[in-house]
C-alpha positions in Angstrom: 64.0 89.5 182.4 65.8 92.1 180.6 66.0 95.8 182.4 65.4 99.0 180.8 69.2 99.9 180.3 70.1 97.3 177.8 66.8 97.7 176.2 67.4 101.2 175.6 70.9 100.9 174.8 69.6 98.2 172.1 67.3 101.1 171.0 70.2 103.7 170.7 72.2 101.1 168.6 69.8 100.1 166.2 69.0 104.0 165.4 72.8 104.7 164.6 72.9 101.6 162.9 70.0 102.8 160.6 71.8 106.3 160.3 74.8 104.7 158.7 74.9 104.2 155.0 76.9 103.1 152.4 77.5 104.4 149.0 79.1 102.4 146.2 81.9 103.9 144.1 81.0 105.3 141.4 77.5 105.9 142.3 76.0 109.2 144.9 73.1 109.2 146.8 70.6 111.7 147.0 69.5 112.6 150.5 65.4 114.0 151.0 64.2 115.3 154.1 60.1 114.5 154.1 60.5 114.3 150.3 62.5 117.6 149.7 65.9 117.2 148.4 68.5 117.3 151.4 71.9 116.5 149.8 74.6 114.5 148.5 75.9 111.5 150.0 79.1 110.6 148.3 81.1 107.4 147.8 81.6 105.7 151.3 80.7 105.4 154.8 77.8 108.5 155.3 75.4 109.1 158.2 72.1 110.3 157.7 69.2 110.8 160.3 66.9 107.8 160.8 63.3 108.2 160.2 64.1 111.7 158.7 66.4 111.2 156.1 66.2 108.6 153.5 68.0 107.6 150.2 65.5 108.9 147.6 68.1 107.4 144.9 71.8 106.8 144.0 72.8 108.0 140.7 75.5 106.4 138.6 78.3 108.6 137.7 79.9 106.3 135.5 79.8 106.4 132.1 76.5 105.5 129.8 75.8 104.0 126.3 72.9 103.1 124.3 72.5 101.7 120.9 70.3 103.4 118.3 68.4 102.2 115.5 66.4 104.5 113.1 65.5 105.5 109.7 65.9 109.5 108.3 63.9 110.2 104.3 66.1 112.2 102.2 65.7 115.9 100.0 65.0 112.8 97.1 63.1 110.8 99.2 65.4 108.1 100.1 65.1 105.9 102.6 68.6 105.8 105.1 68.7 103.6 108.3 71.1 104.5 110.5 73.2 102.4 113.7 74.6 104.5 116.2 75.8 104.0 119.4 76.0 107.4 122.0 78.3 107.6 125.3 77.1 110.3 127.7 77.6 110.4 131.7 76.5 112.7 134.4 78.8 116.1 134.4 79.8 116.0 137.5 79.0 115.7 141.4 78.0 118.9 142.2 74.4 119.4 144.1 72.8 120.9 141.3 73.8 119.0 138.8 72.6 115.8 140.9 69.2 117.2 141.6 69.1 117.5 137.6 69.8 113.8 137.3 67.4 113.1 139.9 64.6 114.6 139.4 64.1 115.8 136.0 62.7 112.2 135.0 60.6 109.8 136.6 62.8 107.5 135.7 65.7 106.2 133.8 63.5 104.8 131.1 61.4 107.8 130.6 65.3 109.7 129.9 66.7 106.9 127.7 63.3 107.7 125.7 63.8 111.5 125.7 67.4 111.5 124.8 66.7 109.0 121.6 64.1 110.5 120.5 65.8 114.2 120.6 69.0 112.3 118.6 66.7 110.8 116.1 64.9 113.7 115.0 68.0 116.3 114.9 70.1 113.5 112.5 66.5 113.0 110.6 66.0 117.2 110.5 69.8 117.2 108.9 69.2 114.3 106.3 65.6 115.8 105.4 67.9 118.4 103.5 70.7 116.3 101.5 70.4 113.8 98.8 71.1 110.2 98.9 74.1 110.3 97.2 75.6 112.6 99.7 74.9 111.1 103.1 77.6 108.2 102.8 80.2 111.1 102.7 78.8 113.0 105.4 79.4 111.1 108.4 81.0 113.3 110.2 79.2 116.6 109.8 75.9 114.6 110.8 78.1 113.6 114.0 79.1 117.3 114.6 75.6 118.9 114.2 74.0 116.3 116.5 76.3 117.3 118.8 76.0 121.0 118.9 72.2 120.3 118.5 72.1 118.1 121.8 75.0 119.3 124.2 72.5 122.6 125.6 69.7 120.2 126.2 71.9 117.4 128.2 73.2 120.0 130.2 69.8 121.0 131.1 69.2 117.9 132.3 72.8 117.5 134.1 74.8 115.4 131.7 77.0 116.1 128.7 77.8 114.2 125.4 80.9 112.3 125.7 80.9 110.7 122.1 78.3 110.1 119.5 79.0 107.2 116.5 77.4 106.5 113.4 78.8 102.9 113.2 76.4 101.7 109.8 74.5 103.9 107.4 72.3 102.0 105.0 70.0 102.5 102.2 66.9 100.3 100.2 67.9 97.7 98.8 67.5 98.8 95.1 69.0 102.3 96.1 72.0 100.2 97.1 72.5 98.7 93.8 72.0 102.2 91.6 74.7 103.4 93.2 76.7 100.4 92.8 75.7 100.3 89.7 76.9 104.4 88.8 80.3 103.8 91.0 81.3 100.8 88.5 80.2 103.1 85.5 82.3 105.7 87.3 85.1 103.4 87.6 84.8 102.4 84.0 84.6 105.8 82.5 87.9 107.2 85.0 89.9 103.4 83.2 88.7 104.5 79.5 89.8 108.3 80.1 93.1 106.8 81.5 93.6 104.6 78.6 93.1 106.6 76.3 95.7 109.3 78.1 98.3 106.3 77.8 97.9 105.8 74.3 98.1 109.4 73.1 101.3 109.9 75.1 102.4 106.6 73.7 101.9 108.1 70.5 102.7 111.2 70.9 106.4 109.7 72.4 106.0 107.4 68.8 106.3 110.0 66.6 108.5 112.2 68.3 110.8 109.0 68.4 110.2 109.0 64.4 110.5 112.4 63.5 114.2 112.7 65.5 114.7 109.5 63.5 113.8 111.4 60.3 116.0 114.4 61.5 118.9 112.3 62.1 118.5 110.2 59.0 118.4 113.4 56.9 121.5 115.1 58.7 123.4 112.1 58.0 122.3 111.8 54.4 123.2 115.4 54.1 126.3 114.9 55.5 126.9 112.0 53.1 126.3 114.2 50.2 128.4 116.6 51.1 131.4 114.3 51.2 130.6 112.5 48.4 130.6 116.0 46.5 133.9 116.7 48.1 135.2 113.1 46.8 134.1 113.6 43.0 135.4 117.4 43.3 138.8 115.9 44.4 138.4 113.2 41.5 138.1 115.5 39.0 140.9 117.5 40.1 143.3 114.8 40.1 142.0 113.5 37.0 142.4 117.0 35.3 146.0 117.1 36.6 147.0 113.9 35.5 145.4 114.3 32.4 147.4 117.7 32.1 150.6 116.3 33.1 150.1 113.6 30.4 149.3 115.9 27.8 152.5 117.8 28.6 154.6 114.7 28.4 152.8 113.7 25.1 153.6 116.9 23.7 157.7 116.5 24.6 157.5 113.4 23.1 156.0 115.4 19.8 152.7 112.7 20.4 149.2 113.6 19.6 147.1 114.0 22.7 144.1 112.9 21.2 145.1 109.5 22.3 145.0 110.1 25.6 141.3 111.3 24.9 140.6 107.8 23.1 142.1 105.9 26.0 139.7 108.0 28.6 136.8 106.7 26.1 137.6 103.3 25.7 138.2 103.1 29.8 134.8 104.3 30.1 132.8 102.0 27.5 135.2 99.6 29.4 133.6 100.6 32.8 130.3 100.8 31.8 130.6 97.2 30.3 131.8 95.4 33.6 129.3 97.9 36.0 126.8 98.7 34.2 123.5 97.2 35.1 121.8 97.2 31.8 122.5 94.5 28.8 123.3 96.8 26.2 125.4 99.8 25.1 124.4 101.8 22.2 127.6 103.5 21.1 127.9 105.6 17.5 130.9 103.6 15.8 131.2 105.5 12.7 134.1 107.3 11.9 131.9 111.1 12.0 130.4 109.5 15.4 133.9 109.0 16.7 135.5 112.0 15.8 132.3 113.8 17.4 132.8 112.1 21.2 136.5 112.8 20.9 135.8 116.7 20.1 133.3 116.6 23.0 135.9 115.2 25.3 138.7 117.5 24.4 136.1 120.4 25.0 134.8 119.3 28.5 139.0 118.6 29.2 139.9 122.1 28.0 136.5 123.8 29.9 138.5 121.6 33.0 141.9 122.9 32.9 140.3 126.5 32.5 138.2 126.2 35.8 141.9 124.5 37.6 139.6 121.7 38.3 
């Protein structure tokens, strides 16, 4: 039979036993007293008293996501649909904040309800009042006015917004082509206008390539008429001089100088013959015709020798 002693000491054991609990890291437990929040029991060994104090629940400090799926209408009444995915977690361990977390929801269902519900209708409040065409580029300001939107309310409830993300942002199917549909037009127009900038600066460099061409072409010609002036100036003058110094001879020599006028003739019906690029010379051959070509000569030789060219 067993005495009263061990029985009671059995007793004893079992209560301190049942007074001893354990608390998972990364989790607390929240302590009531006959229902009425007592306090915090953090991660470890804890001792509560039996039959008074119970676990109500352990909250999960850790961090928390959830996926979200819903569709927002556009200013222009288009249809978006929207993937996001949201990170949150409990703010920290203090009493208050854990009798937030506790107790401000039934359970975690009826919070995970709350708390998608809250995101879809500030993102759907923010699309109501763009167009289509401008969601896709505003990404992040949806992300940043969720945010300032819903940080007040979580902390209300004793948990704050780690990171929200829009990871896909969608539209109707024949929205989806339109706008294909105007970004290849885009792309088309921005090719033409640069095409069209190529070939007028390719044209523009062509004909300022051809007018320096010009400008050099006619410098150089210049240049080339100015000597070849030079070279007939200089021809005349030496053939004035020789002329002159034959004439003097001729005249020492008591010859008439009108031959030297005939051979200046007959060297130039001469020349005319063998570079000429015509088939026939018409030349006056009578005697009065003769003696008129030889006076002209003698005139434009004595017109020379005044000038000293």
């Amino acid at each position: 039979m067993v005495s009263t002693p061990l029985i009671i000491l059995a007793v004893v054991l079992l209560i301190i036993l049942m007074g001893l609990k354990t608390i998972a890291q990364g989790t607390v437990g929240v302590v009531t007293r006959f229902g009425k929040y007592q306090r915090v029991l953090h991660p470890g060994l804890n001792v509560i008293i039996p039959f008074l104090d119970q676990i109500s629940k352990r909250v999960s400090i850790q961090n928390r996501s959830v996926e979200m799926e819903f569709q927002a209408v556009t200013a222009d009444q288009a249809n978006v649909y929207f993937k996001s995915m949201l990170l949150y977690a409990v703010q920290n361990e203090q009493d208050e904040t854990i009798k937030k977390v506790a107790f401000k929801f039934i359970s975690e269902r009826d919070l995970m309800q709350a708390l998608s519900r809250t995101i879809e209708g500030t993102i759907r409040s923010f699309v109501a009042t763009k167009r289509q065409a401008e969601i896709l580029a505003l990404r992040r300001e949806i992300v940043e006015y969720v945010k300032e939107q819903i940080d007040l309310l979580l902390e209300e409830w004793g948990y704050h917004l780690i990171d929200l993300q829009i990871n896909d942002i969608t539209f109707d199917k024949a929205i989806l082509e339109s706008m294909s549909k105007v970004v290849a037009s885009n792309n088309l127009k921005a090719a033409a206008e640069n095409e069209g900038q190529a070939m007028l600066i390719t044209k523009t460099k062509a004909a300022e390539a051809e007018g320096n061409a010009i400008k050099i072409a006619a410098e150089a010609e210049r240049e080339a008429a100015r000597l070849r002036g030079q070279g007939v100036a200089l021809f005349r003058e030496e053939v004035a001089k020789g002329m002159s110094q034959a004439a003097a001879e001729m005249k020492q020599a008591n010859l008439d100088t009108n031959v030297i006028l005939f051979s200046m003739w007959t060297e130039a019906v001469k020349n005319f013959a063998e570079y000429g690029k015509g088939n026939v010379i018409f030349l006056d051959g009578s005697a009065d015709g003769m003696e008129k070509t030889m006076k002209q000569i003698q005139a434009m030789m004595v017109r020379q020798a005044g000038t000293g060219n």
